[in-house]
C-alpha positions as CSV (number, residue, x, y, z in Angstrom):
1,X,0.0,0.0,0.0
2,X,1.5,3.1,-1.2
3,X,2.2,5.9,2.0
4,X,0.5,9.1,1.6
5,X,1.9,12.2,0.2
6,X,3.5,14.7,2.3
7,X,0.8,17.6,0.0
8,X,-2.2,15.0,1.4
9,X,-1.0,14.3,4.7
10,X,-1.0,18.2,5.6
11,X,-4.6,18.6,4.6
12,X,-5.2,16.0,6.5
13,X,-3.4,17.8,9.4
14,X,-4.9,21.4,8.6
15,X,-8.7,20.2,9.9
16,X,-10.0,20.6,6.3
17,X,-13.7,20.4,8.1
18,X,-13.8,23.4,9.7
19,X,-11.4,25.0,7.3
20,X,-13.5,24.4,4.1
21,X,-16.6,25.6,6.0
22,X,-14.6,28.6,6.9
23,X,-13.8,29.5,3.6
24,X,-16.9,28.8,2.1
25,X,-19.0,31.0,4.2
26,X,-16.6,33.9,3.3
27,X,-16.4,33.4,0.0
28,X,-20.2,33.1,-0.5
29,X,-20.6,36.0,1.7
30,X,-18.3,37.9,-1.0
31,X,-19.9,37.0,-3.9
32,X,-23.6,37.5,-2.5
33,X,-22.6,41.3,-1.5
34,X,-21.7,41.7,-5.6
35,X,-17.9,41.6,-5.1
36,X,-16.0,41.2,-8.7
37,X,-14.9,37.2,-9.2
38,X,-11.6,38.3,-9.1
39,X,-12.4,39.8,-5.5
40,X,-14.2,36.8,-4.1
41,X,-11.4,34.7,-5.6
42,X,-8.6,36.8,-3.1
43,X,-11.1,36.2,-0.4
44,X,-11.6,33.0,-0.5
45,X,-7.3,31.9,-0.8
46,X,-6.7,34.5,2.1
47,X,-9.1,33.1,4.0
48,X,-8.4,29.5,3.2
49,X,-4.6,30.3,3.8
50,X,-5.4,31.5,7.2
51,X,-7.9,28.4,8.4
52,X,-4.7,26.2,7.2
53,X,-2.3,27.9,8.9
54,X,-4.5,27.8,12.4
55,X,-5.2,23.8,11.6
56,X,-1.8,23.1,11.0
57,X,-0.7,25.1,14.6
58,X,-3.3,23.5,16.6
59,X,-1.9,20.0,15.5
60,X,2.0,21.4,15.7
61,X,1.7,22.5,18.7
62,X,-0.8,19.7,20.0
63,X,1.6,16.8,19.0
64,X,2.6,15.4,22.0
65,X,-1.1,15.6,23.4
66,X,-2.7,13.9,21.1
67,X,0.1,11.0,21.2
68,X,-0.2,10.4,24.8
69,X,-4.0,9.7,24.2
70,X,-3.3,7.8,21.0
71,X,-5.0,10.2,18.4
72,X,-5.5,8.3,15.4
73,X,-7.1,10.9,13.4
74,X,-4.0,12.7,13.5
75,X,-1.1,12.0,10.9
76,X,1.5,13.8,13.5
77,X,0.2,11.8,16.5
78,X,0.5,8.9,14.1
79,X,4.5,9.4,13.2
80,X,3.0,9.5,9.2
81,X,4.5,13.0,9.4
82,X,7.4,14.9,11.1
83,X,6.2,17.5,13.4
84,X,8.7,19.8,11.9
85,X,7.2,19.7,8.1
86,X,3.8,20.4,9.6
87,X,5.2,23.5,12.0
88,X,7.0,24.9,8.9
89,X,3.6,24.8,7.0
90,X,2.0,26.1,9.2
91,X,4.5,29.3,9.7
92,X,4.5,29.3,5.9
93,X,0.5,29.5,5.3
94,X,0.2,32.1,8.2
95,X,2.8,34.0,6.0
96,X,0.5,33.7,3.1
97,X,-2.7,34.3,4.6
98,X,-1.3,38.1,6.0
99,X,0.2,38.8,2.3
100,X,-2.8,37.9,0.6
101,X,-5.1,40.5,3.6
102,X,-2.6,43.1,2.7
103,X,-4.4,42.4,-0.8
104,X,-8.1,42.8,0.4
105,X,-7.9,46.4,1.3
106,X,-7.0,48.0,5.0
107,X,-10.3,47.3,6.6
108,X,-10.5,43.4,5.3
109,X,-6.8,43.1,5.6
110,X,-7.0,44.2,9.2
111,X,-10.0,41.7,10.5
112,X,-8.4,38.9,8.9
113,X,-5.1,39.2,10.4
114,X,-6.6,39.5,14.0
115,X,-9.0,37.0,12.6
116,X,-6.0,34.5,12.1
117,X,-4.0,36.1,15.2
118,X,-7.2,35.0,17.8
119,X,-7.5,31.2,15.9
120,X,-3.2,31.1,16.9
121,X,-3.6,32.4,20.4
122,X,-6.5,29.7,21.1
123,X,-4.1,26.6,20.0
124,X,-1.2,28.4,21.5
125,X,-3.0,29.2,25.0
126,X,-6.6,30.5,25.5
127,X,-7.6,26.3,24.6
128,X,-6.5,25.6,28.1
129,X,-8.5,28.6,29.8
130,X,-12.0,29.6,30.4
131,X,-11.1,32.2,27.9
132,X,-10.8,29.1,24.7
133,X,-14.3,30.4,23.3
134,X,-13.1,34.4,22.7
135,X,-11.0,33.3,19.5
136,X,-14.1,31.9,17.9
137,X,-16.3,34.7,18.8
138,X,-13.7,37.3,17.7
139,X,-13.3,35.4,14.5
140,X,-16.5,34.4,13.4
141,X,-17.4,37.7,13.9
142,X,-15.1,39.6,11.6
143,X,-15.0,36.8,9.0
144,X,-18.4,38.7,7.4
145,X,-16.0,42.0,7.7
146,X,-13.5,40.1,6.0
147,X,-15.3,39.2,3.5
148,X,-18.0,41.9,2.9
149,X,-15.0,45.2,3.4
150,X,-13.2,43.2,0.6
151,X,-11.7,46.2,-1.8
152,X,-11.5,48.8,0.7
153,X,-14.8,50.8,-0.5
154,X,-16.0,51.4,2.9
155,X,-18.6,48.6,3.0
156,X,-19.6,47.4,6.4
157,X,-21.6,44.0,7.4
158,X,-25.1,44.6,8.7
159,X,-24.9,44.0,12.5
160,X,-27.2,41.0,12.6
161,X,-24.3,39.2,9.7
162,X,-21.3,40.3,12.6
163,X,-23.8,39.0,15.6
164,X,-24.6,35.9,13.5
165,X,-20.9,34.9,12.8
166,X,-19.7,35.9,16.5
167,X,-22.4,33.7,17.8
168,X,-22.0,30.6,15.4
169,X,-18.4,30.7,17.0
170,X,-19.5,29.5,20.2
171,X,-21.8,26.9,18.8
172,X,-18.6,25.9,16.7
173,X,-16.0,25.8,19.5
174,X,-18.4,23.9,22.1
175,X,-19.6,21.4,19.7
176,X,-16.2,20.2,18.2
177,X,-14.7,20.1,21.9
178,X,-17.2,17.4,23.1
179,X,-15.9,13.9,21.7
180,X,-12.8,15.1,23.0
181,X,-13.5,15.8,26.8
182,X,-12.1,12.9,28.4
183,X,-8.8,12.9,26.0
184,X,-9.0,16.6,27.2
185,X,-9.1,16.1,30.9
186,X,-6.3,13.6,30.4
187,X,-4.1,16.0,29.1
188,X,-4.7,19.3,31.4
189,X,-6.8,21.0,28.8
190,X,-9.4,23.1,30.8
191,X,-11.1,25.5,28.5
192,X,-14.7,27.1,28.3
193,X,-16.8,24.0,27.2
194,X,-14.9,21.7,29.9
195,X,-15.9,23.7,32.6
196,X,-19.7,23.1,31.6
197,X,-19.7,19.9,31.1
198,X,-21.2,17.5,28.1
199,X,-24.6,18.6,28.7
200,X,-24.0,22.5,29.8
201,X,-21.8,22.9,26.7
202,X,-23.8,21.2,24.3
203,X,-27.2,23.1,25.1
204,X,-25.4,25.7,24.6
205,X,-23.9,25.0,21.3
206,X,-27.1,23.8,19.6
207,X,-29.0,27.1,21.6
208,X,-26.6,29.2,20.3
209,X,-27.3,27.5,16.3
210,X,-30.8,28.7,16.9
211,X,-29.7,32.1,18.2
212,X,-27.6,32.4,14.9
213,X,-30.7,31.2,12.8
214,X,-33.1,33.7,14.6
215,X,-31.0,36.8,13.4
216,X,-30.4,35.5,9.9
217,X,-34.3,35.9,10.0
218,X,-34.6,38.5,11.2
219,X,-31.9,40.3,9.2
220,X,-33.7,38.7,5.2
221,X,-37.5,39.6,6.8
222,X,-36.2,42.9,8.4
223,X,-34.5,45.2,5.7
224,X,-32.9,47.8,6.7
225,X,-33.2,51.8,6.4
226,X,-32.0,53.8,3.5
227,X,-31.0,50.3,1.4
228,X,-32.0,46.5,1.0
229,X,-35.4,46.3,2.0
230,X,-36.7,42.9,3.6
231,X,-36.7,39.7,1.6
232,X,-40.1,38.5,-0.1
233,X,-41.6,36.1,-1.8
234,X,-39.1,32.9,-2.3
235,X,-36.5,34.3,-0.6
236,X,-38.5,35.0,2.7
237,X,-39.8,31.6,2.4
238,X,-36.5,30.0,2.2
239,X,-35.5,32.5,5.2
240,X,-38.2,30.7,7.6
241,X,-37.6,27.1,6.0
242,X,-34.1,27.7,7.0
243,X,-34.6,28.5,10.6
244,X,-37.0,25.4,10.5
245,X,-34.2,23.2,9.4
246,X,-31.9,24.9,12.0
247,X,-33.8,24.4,14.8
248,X,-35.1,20.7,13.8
249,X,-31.0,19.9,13.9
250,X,-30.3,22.0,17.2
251,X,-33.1,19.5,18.9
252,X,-31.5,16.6,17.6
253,X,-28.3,17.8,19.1
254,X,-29.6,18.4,22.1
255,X,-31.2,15.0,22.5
256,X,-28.0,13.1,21.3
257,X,-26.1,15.5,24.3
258,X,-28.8,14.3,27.0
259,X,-28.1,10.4,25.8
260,X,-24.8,10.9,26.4
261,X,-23.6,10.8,23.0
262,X,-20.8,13.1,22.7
263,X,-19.5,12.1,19.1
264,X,-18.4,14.0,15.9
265,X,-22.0,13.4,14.8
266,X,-22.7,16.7,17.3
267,X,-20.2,18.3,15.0
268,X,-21.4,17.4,11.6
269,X,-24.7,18.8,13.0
270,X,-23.3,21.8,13.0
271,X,-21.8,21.9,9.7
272,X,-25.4,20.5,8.5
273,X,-26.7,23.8,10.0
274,X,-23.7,26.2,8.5
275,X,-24.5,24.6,5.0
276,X,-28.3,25.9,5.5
277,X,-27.1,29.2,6.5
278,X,-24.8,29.5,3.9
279,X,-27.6,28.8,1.5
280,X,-29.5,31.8,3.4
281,X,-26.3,34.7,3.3
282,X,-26.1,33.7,-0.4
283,X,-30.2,34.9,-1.1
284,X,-29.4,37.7,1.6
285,X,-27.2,39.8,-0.7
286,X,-27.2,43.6,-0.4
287,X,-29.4,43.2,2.7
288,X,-25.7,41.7,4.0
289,X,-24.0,45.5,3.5
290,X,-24.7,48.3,6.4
């Protein structure tokens, strides 16, 4: 059986889950606000350097962890790959991802770089503190900054878009902590989600889907003064179908959490959810811009 390539075994190390549904919801945000393809193109490789760069840190830095609780979803933890190669890409990506911002314009280019900076300090530190859920609130929030102040001409998110990222964060962060608490606990990792437990943090994460759903809602039925005015017709019933599919996933979340279930199944839940409300920023369009 042949061994995997170096190229192949650094995806795998880069958590391409969370990183392609990073950079998808940027890079339809982009294009649904009317940026130019060559625009939402820049977006989406800055963005999709930076979610690399953070992936590839977390399992850097998390090497020795995951070994000593035998990690087999990991190709460092594994010995398939040096620790070294996947530090240097890592360093390398991060490089990219700040040359690319520079790119975007001085509002975008700002936001990302923090963006990148808060997902760094949570796999260098803040994991292991009651802090670990800031860097996912800090950078969902600015990812629809990111992507929406793309070309420096002054355009700003709606507030709900910045509320509804900031808050999908926490639903993120809790939800992909959970298989992992007892590997955790082994290993002195402490943060926000550990301190509530399975079922504290996992009501939360699937509350806080809902949350998210309720202002993407709000912001298609709601318009806004002086532009987009609210969503009608198809669009407003795909806004409400939406929240219905949302909140039908949050409850089976929540009943998986009460049976004691904490598996990656929680996690693909949310992904199943992100998905819909990708589907949802994409209809939104101007109603997206301030």
């Amino acid at each position: 059986m042949s061994h995997p390539s170096t190229a192949r075994l650094l995806f795998a190390s880069s958590h391409p889950g969370p990183t392609v549904t990073v950079t998808v919801l940027a890079t339809v945000v982009a294009a649904a606000v009317g940026h130019p393809v060559w625009l939402v193109v820049l977006v989406a490789l800055a963005v999709v350097a930076g979610q690399l760069s953070i992936g590839l840190a977390n399992d850097w830095i998390d090497a020795d962890r995951d070994r000593a609780v035998g990690r087999t979803d990991k190709p460092v933890a594994g010995g398939l790959i040096a620790v070294g190669t996947v530090r240097t890409a890592a360093f390398v990506t991060a490089g990219v991802a700040v040359v690319l911002s520079v790119l975007l314009g001085p509002v975008a280019a700002v936001a990302h770089v923090v963006l990148v900076a808060a997902g760094w300090a949570y796999d260098a530190w803040l994991k292991r503190t009651v802090w670990s859920v800031v860097p996912f609130v800090v950078a969902f929030g600015l990812l629809p900054v990111v992507a929406v102040s793309a070309g420096g001409g002054g355009a700003w998110p709606a507030w709900w878009a910045i509320a509804t990222g900031a808050v999908f964060g926490v639903a993120i962060h809790c939800t992909n902590v959970l298989p992992d608490l007892l590997d955790d606990a082994a290993t002195g990792v402490r943060g926000f989600p550990h301190r509530l437990g399975l079922r504290g943090a996992g009501v939360l994460a699937f509350g806080a889907l809902v949350v998210a759903a309720l202002l993407v809602l709000g912001g298609q039925l709601g318009g806004r003064l002086g532009g987009a005015g609210a969503a009608g017709g198809g669009a407003a019933v795909l806004a409400v179908v939406g929240t219905v599919v949302v909140v039908v996933l949050a409850v089976v979340g929540v009943r998986l959490v009460f049976a004691g279930r904490p598996t990656r199944a929680l996690f693909r839940l949310v992904i199943a959810s992100s998905l819909v409300l990708v589907v949802e920023l994409a209809v939104a369009g101007a109603r997206l811009v301030a």
